[in-house]
C-alpha positions, 0 to 999 in steps of 0.5 A, a space after each residue: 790951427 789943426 791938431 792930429 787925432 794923436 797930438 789931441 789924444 795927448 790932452 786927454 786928462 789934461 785940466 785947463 785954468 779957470 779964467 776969472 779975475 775981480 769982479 766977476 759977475 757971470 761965470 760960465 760953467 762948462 761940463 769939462 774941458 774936451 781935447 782941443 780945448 786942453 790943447 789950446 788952452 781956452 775953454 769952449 775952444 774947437 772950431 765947431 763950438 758955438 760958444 764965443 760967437 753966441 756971446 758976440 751975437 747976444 752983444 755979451 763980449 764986443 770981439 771975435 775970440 778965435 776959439 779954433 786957435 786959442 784966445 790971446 791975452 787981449 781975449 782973455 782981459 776982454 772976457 774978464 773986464 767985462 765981468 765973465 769968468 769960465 770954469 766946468 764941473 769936471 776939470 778932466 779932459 776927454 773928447 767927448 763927455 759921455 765918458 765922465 762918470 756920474 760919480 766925477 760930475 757929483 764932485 764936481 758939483 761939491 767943486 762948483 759950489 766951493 767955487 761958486 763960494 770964493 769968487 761971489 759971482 752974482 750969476 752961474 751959467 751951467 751949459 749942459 743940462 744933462 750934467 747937471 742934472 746927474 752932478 746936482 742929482 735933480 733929474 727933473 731940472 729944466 733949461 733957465 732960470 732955477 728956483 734954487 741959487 747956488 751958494 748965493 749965485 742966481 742960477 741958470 742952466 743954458 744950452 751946451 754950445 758944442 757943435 754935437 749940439 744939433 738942436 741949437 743954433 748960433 741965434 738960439 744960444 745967443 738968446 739964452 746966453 743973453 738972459 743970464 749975462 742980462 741978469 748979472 748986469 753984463 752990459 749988452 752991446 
């Protein structure tokens, strides 16, 4: 599946469904949607995005998801039987996320908590962590687990899985992802 720069330019504002259902216990936090995600409507998604095969590298999810293409409802009823739910911060798509402002993540961040509140995940997983760092105004915030929780959630911030991400490979945000699913009693494959 391939999209033209116009037919992504469609997207742009476009929000994504949160994909969580009973039992959450991890939830993944995005900072937004970017334009192939809007597109075909599964977080995480573009081909260059690390995201889902960092998850089946750590054992956190037991299938390939086609990020490229889009989940399928098998994917997305493996993701949320296993206890993993998906949302961002700023629910506005963009193609890159240096055009949210610091004012869209701070509410964002009051969004994320109410969030947080409703669905009782036992772990939050923020990828990013300069956005969280301007959405929850804690400029000296370190990659890991956090000292403080969110709404009652153990807190960690983990590496953005995108591609534009050149720090980070595959293997090194498996091992990050592994310690918050670890956490929140995801069982590991």
């Amino acid at each position: 599946m391939g999209f033209t720069r116009s037919e992504l330019e469609a997207f742009r504002d476009a929000t994504v469904p949160d994909l969580v259902g009973p039992g959450l216990r991890l939830l993944f936090v995005g900072i937004n949607p970017g334009l192939w995600t809007a597109a075909t409507n599964t977080h995480f998604a573009h081909p260059g995005n690390r995201f889902y095969p960092a998850l089946l590298l750590a054992g956190v999810i037991t299938h390939e998801i086609d990020r490229g293409s889009g989940m399928n409802e098998a994917d997305r009823r493996h993701v949320v039987e296993r206890g993993i739910g998906i949302t961002n911060v700023v629910h506005r798509a963009t193609a890159k996320a240096s055009e949210l402002s610091a004012l869209e993540l701070r509410e964002g961040a009051d969004q994320l908590r109410r969030f947080v509140r409703a669905h009782r995940p036992s772990v939050v997983a923020i990828a990013g962590i300069t956005a969280y760092r301007t959405a929850f105004g804690l400029p000296r915030a370190s990659m890991g687990k956090q000292p403080e929780e969110l709404e009652g959630a153990e807190l960690w911030i983990v590496p953005n899985p995108s591609g534009l991400n050149a720090h980070e490979t595959t293997a090194t945000l498996a091992m990050a992802y592994r310690e918050p699913a670890v956490a929140a009693g995801i069982a590991i494959g």
